[in-house]
N, C-alpha and C positions, 0 to 999 in steps of 0.2 A: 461514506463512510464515517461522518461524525461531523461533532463540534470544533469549531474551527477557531485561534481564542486570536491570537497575534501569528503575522506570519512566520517568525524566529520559533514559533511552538509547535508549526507543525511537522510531519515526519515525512512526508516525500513532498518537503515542504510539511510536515509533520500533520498531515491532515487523515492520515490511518486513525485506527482506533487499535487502541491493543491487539499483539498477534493473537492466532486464532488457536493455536497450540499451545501454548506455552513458549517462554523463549528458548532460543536454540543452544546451542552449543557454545558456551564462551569461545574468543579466536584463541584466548590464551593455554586452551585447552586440547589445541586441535594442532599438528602440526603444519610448521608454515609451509605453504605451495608454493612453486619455483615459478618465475618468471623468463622467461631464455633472452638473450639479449639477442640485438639486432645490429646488422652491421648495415648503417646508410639510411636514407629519409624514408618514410612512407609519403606517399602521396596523399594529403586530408584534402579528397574528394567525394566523400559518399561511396564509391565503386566498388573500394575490398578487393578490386582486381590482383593487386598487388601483396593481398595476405593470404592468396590461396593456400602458396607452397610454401609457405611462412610457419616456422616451428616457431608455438606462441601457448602458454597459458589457456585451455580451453575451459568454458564454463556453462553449465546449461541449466535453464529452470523453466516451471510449465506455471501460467497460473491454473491453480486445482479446482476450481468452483466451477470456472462457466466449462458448459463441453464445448468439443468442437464442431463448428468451426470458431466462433466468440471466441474463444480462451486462446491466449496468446502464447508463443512459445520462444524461448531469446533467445539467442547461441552470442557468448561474450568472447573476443580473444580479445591478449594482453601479451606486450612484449613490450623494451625498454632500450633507449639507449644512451649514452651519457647526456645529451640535451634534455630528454623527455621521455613520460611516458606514455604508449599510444594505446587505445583501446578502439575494441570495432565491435557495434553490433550489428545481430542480424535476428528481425525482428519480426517473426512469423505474424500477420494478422490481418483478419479478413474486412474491419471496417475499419480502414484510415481516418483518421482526426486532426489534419495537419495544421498548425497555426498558423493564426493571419499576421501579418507584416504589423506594427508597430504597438506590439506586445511591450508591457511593464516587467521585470524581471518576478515579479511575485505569480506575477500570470503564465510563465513558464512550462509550467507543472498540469496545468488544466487543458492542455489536448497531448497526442500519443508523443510519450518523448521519453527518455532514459536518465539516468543518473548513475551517477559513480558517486563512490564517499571513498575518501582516503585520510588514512590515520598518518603524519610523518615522521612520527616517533611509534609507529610499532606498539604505543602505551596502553591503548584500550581507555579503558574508565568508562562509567555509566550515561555519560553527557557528554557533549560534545565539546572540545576546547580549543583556547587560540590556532594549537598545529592541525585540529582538522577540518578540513572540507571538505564542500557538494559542490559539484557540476552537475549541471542540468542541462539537455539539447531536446528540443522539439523536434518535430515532423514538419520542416520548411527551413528550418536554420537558427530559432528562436534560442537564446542562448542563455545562463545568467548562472554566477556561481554564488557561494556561500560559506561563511566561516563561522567556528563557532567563538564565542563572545564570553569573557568571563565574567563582566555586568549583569548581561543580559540572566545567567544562571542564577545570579543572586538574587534573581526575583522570585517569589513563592510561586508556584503551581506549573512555573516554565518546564516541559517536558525534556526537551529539544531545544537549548539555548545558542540561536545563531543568528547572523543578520547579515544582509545583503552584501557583498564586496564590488566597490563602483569598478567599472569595468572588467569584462569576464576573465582577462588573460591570458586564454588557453585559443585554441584555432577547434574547430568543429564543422563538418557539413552531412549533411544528410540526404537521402535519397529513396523514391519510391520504386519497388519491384516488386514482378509480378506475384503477388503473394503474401507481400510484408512489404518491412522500409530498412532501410542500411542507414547506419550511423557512425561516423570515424571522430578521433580526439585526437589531439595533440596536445598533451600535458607539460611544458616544460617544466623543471624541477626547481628553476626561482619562485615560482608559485606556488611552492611548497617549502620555503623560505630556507633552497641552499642551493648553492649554483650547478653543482651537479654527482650526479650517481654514482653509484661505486658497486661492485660485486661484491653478495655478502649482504648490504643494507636490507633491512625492513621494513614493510609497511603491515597498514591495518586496508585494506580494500573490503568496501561495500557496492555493490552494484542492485539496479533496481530498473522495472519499467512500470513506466504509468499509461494505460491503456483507458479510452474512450470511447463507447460503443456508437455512441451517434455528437453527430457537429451541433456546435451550439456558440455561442456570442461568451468572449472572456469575461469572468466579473473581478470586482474590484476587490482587491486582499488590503488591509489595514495594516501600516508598516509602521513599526513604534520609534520615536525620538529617546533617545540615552536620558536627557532631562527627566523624561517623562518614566523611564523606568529605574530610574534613581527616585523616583518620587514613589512610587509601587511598592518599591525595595524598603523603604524607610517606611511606609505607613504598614508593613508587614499584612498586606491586603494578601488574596490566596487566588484573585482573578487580575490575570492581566489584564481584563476589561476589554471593549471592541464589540462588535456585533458579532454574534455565531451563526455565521451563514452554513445553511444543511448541505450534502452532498446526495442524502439519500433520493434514492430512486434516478440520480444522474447521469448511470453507465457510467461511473467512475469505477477501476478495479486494477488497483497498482499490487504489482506484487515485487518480492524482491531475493534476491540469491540465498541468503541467508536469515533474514529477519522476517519472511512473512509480510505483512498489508502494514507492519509499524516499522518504518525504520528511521536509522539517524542517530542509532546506542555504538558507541567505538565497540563495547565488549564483544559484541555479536558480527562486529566484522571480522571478512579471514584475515590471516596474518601470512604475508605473501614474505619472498626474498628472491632477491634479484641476480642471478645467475651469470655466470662469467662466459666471456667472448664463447664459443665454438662447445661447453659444454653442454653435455645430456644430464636430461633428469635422472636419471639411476641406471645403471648397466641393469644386462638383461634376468638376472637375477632378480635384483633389487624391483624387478617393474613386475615379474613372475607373483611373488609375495606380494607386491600391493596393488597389483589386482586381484589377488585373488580375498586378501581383507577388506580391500572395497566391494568387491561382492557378495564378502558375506555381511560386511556393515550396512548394504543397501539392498539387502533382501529382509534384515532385522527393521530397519529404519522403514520401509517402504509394509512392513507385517503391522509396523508401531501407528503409521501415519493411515493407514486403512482403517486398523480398529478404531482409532480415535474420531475418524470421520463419522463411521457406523453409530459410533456412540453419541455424537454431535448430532446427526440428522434424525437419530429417534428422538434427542429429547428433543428438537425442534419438532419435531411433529407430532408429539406430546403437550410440547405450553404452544402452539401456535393451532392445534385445530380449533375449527370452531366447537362454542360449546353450544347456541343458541339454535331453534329453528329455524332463523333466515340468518344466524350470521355477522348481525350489524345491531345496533342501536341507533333509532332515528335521534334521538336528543342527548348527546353526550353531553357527561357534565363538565364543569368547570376544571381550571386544571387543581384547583385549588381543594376540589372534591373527595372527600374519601374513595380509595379505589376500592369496588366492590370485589367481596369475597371471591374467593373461588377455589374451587375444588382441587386439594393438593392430591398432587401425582406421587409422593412418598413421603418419609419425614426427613428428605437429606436438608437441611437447611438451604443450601443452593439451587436446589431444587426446586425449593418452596416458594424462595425470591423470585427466580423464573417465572415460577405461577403466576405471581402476584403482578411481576412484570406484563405479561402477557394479557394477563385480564384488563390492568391497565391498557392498554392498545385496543384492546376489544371494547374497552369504554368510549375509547375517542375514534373508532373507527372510520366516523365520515370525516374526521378532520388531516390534515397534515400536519402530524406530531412529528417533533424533531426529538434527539437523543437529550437534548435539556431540557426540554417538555417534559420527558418521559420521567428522566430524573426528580424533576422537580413537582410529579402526578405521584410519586413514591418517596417522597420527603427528603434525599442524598442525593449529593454532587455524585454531578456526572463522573466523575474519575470514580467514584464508589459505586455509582453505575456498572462502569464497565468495566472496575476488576470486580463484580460479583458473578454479572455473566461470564465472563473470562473463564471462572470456576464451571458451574453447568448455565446452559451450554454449550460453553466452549465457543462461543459466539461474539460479536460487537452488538450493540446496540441499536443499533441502523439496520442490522443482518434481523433481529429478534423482531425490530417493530414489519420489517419488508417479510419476512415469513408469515406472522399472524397476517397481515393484510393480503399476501398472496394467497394463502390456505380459503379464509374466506371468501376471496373472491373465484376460485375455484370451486368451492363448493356450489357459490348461488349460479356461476356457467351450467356445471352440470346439472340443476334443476332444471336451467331452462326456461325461467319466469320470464327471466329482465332482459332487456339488451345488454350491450357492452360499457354504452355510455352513463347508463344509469347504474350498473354495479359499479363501473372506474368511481362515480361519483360515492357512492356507498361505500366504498373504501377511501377516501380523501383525496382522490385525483379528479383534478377539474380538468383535466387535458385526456381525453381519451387514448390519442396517440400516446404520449406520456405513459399513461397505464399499459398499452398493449406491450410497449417496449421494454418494460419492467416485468411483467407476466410472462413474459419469449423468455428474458435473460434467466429468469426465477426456473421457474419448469421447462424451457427449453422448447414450447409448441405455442403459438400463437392462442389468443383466447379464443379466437372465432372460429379453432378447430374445435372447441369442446361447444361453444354455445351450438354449434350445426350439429352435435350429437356426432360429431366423429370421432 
């Protein structure tokens, strides 16, 4: 999913690229969901044994790209009691990622694991600040939280301004079934810096999972010194600086409750309130009426999120088919090269960017171009990047360059010339495996069913 600058910048761990929609719904917008309180401990054992019969806050999201079975599906419960608050997932998913034992907190994020964000003043704002946090829990126990930084914001280009908090605080364990993995929290509320709960009170709640289609070795995230972004701050520079390691083509595909594949914005969390000893969410009236406005809000929103898809994947198969004979160019030029012309699909100007995007990629098709590559093949920062695609269509960066390359390499399958190794290489994959795994996720059939003519 993108450019990756400091780890304080990215968004599940800030390493999304802009949602794919647009953003959602402010929390402030939306009214606040009830949490039921809880009389006595849970057990933070992975199991959930103990929240079946549990009246609790339920929450469900799908991610919408891959089918099933790849595409992961979460069920979150949340309930509270004056010590803490507990949350539990339950984590539909057919390829486990589980982390290995003496993980870096910045490494967290990079095999299948969850997240919560919590606002504790209920404030919102666009960035994240001192009262909010991230908890993160992997698939094995791997753990690491985060706060947000009011330094760290004043640096130019910070999306996401947060940095690490030494020890996690909170209690977590995790567990694999058959199916998925379970995940349990134990939030006490000094770690949201007040000693305890009250019925009535507000928060901002964010929830997320980050899903990893195949195992792979942690790599190393760059963690910045306060010195050093005092100095960034002052020279009014617009790059944190750092290396920008790619995610594309990694089976990386976090999604999240409310914000989509970017999160870590307060605005776009829900705004929850914490409910007194023994009561219900609404008499049976009050539950009549709002399900019945939740079904007609989620048959408008579900008409809205259709068409918008429809409209995303024509133009994706507009700027991503191939235009050439075979598809590729053996000698791409330099990045530094004028991108060649190409054939505008209308005269919407976002449109046209697409094209121009697009062709771009088609220029460098045997190589592995990153989203600051691509950027910087088209003369704008990557942030201009990808609020241009953002517009049409409707896409990331990483999605746009992984479409042209998949389309073309689809098309030289179904010819039937090449083998597999030699088109993986003609679209910038020196790993063959690597490319088939990428082709499954992309169109959902392995490449070797089309190269066999089936």
């Amino acid at each position: 999913m993108t450019a990756v600058r400091w780890t304080f910048a990215l968004s599940c761990l800030g390493l999304a690229p802009g949602g794919l929609a647009g953003p959602p719904v402010s929390s402030a917008q939306v009214l606040a969901l009830e949490i039921p309180h809880r009389a006595g401990m849970l057990a933070v054992d992975g199991r959930l044994d103990d929240w079946r019969d549990e009246a609790a806050l339920r929450i469900e999201y799908t991610e919408p790209e891959l089918k099933p079975p790849l595409g992961n599906h979460t069920i979150a419960r949340v309930v509270w009691d004056e010590r803490a608050l507990w949350v539990a997932f339950e984590v539909r998913d057919s390829d486990l990622v589980a982390a290995p034992e003496g993980l870096e907190s910045s490494q967290v994020f990079q095999f299948d694991s969850v997240e919560v964000y919590l606002d504790a003043r209920a404030d919102g704002g666009p960035r994240m600040r001192a009262d909010d946090v991230q908890l993160l829990v992997a698939l094995g126990g791997a753990k690491a939280m985060l706060e947000g930084d009011e330094l760290i914001a004043q640096a130019p280009g910070v999306r996401v301004p947060k940095r690490f908090r030494s020890g996690a605080g909170f209690r977590a364990a995790t567990r694999e079934v058959e199916g998925g993995w379970l995940a349990e929290l134990e939030i006490p509320w000094p770690l949201l810096g007040m000693e305890r709960a009250a019925p009535g009170m507000e928060l901002g709640l964010g929830l997320a999972t980050n899903d990893w289609l195949f195992d792979h070795a942690p790599f190393a995230m760059r963690e910045p010194d306060l010195a050093s972004l005092a100095g960034i701050a002052a020279s009014g520079s617009t790059d944190a600086g750092g290396p920008e390691p790619s995610l594309r083509g990694s089976g990386y595909w976090p999604w999240s409750w409310t914000e989509g594949r970017d999160y870590g914005y307060p605005d776009q969390w829900r705004r929850v309130v914490l409910m007194e000893a023994g009561a219900a969410s609404s008499g049976p009236r009050g539950a009549v009426w709002f399900a019945l406005a939740a079904s007609m809000l989620g048959v408008a929103v579900l008409a809205t999120v259709a068409l918008a898809r429809r409209r995303r994947a024509a133009m994706l198969e507009r700027v991503g088919r191939p235009a050439g004979n075979d598809g590729f160019r053996q000698g791409a030029p330099a990045l530094d090269e004028p991108v060649p012309a190409a054939g505008m699909i209308d005269d919407d100007p976002a449109a046209v960017f697409a094209q121009r995007a697009a062709a771009a990629v088609e220029a460098r098709l045997a190589r592995s171009i990153t989203p600051a590559e691509l950027a910087a093949a088209l003369h704008v920062s990557l942030r201009t990047l990808q609020r241009r695609l953002a517009e049409a269509p409707a896409c990331t960066p990483s999605e746009l360059i992984d479409s042209v390359k998949m389309r073309h390499a689809r098309k030289m399958l179904e010819e039937g010339e090449l083998t597999v190794r030699e088109i993986a290489e003609r679209v910038g994959f020196g790993d063959p495996g690597h490319f088939s795994r990428r082709f499954r996720a992309h169109w959902g059939l392995p490449p070797s069913s089309l190269r066999n003519g089936d």
